[in-house]
PAKE-529326 format. One line per 8 residues: number of its first residue (from 1); their letters; for each residue z, y, x of N, C-alpha, C, O. Coordinates in Angstrom, 2 decimals, padded with zeros to 5 digits, always signed. Each point is the difference from the previous one (the first is absolute). Example, Ala and Ser with C-alpha at 12.3 -4.5 7.8 and 13.67 -1.06 7.14 Angstrom:
residues 2
1 = AS = +007.80:-005.69:+013.19:+000.00:+001.19:-000.89:+000.00:+001.20:+000.90:+000.66:-000.02:+001.04  -001.38:+001.07:-001.39:+000.06:+001.19:+000.82:+000.73:+001.09:-000.77:+000.17:+001.11:+000.51
***
This chain:
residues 63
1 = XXXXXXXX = +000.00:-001.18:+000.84:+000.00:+001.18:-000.84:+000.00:+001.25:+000.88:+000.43:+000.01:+001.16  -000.92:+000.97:-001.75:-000.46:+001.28:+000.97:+001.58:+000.96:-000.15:+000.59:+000.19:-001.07  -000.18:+000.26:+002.33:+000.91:+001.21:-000.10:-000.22:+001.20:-000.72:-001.05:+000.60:-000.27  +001.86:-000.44:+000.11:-000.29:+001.43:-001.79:-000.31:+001.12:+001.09:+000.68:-000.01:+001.03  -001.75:+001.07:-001.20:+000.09:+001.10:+000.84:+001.02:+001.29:-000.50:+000.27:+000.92:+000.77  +000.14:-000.98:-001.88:+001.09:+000.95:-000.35:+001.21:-000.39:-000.98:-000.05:-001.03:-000.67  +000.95:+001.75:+000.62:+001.31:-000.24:-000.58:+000.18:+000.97:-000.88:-000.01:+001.22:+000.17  +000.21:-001.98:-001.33:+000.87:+001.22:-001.06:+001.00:+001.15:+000.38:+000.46:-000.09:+001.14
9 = XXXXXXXX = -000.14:+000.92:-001.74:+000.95:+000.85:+000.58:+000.13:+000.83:-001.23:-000.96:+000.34:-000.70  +002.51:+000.03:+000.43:+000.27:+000.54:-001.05:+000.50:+001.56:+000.24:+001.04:+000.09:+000.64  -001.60:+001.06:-001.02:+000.44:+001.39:+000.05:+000.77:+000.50:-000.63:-000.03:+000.08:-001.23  +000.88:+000.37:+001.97:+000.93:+000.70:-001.49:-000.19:+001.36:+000.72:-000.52:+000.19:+001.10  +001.13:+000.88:-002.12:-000.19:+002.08:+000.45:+001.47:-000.37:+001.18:+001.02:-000.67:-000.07  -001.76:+001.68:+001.20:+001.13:+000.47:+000.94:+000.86:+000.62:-000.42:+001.03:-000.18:+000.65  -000.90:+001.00:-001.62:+000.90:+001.05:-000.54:+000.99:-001.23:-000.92:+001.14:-000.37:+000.27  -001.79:+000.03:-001.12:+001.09:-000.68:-000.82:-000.27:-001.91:+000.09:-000.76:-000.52:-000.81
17 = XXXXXXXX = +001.35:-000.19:+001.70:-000.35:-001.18:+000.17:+000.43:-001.48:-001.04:-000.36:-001.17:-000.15  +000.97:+001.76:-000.18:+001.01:-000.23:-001.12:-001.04:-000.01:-001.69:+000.36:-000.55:-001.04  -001.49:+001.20:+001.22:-000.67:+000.33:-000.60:-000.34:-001.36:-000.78:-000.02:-001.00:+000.73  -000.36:+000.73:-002.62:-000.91:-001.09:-000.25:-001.20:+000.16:-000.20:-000.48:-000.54:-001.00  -000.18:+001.16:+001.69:-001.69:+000.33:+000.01:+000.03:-000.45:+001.51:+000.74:+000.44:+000.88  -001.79:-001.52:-000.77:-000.60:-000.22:+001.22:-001.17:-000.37:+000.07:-000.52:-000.58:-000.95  -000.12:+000.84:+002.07:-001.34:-000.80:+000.09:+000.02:-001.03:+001.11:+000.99:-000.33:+000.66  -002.14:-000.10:-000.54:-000.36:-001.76:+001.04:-001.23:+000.82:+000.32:-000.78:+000.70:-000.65
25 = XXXXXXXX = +000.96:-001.10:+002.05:-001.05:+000.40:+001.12:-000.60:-001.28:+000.89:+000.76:-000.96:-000.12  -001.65:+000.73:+000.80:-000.32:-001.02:+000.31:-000.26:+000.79:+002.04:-000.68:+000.96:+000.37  +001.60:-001.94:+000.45:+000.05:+000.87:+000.79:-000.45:-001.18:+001.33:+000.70:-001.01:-000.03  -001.63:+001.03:+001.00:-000.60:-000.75:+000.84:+001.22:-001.38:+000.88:+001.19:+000.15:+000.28  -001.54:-000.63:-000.19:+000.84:-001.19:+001.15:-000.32:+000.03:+001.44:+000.69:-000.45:+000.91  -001.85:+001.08:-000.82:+000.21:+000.47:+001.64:-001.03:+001.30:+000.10:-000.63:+000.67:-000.82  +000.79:-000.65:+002.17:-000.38:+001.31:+000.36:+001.51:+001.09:+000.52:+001.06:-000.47:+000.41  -001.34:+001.85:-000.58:+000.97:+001.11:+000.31:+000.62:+000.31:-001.27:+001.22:+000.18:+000.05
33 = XXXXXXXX = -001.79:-000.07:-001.22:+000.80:+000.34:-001.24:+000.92:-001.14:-000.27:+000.42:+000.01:-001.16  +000.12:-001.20:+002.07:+001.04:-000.84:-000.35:+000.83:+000.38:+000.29:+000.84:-000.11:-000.89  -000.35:+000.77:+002.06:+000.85:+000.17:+000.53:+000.83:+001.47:-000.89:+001.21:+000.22:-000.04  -002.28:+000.55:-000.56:+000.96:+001.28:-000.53:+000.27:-000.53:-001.53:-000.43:-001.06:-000.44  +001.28:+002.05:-000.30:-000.10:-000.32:-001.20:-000.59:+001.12:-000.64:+000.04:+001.21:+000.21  -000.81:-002.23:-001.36:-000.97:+001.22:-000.98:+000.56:+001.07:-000.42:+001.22:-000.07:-000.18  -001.91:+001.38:-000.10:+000.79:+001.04:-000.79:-001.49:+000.59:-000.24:-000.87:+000.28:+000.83  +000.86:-000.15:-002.47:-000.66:+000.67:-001.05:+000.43:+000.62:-000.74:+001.10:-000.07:-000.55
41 = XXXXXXXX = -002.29:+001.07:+000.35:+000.29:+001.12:-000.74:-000.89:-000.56:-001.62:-001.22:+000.01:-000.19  +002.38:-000.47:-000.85:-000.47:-000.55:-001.00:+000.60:+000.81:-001.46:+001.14:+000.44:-000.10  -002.07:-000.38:-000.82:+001.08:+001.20:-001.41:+000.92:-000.85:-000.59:-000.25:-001.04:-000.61  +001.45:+001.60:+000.87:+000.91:-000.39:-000.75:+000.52:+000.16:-001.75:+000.66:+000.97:-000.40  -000.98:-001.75:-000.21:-000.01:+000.55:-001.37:+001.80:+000.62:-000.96:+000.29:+000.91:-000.77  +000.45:-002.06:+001.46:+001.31:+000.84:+000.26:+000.36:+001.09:+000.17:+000.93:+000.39:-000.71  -001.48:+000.46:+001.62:+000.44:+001.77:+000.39:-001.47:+000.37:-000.53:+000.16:+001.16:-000.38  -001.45:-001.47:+000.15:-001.02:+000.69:-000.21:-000.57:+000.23:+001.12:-001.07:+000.59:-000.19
49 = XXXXXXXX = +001.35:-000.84:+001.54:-000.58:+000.81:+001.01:-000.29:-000.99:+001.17:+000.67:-001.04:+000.03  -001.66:+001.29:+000.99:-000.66:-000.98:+000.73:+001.50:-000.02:+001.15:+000.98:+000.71:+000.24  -001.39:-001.59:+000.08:+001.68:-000.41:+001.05:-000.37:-000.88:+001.07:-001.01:-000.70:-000.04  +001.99:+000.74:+001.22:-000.58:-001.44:+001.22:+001.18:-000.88:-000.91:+001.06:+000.26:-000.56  -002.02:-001.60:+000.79:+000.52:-001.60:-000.40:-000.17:-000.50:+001.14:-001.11:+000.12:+000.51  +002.33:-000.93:+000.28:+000.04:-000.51:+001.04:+000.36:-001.50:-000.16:+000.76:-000.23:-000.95  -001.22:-001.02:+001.79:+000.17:-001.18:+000.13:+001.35:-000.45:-000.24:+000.97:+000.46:+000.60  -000.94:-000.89:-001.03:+001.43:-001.28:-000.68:-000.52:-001.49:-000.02:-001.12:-000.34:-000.38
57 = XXXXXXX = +001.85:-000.27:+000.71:+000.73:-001.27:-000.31:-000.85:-000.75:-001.33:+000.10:+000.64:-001.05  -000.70:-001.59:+000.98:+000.12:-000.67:-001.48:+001.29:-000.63:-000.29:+000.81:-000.26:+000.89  -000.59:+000.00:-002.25:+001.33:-001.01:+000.74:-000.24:-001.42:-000.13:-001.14:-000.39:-000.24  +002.21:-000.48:+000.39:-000.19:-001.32:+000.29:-000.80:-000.91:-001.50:+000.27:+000.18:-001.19  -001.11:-000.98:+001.69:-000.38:-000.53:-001.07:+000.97:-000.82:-000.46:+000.93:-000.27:+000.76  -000.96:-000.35:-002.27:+000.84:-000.37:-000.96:-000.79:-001.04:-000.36:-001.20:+000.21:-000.19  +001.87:-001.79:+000.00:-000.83:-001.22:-000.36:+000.09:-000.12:-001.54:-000.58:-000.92:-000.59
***
């Protein structure tokens, strides 16, 4: 079976992380963008206003 070239990744807003609005980003498995973590500038419908969403954690899967 072939190695996946990217990994899910879940965004939540830098300002409020705590936040329940998030988005899923799909973010490379190698290269230079592995090593940092993502940060986008995505609209937040919560405050109304475009915001950076930075990389988080998925959490553990559940059977």
């Amino acid at each position: 079976m072939a190695k996946k070239t990217h990994l899910k990744v879940r965004m939540v807003p830098e300002s409020n992380p705590d936040s329940k609005f998030i988005y899923y980003a799909k973010k490379p498995t190698k290269g230079e963008k592995v090593k940092n973590k993502l940060k986008l500038k995505k609209y937040n419908p919560n405050t109304r206003k475009h915001e950076f969403f930075v990389e988080k954690k998925l959490p553990p899967h559940s059977k």
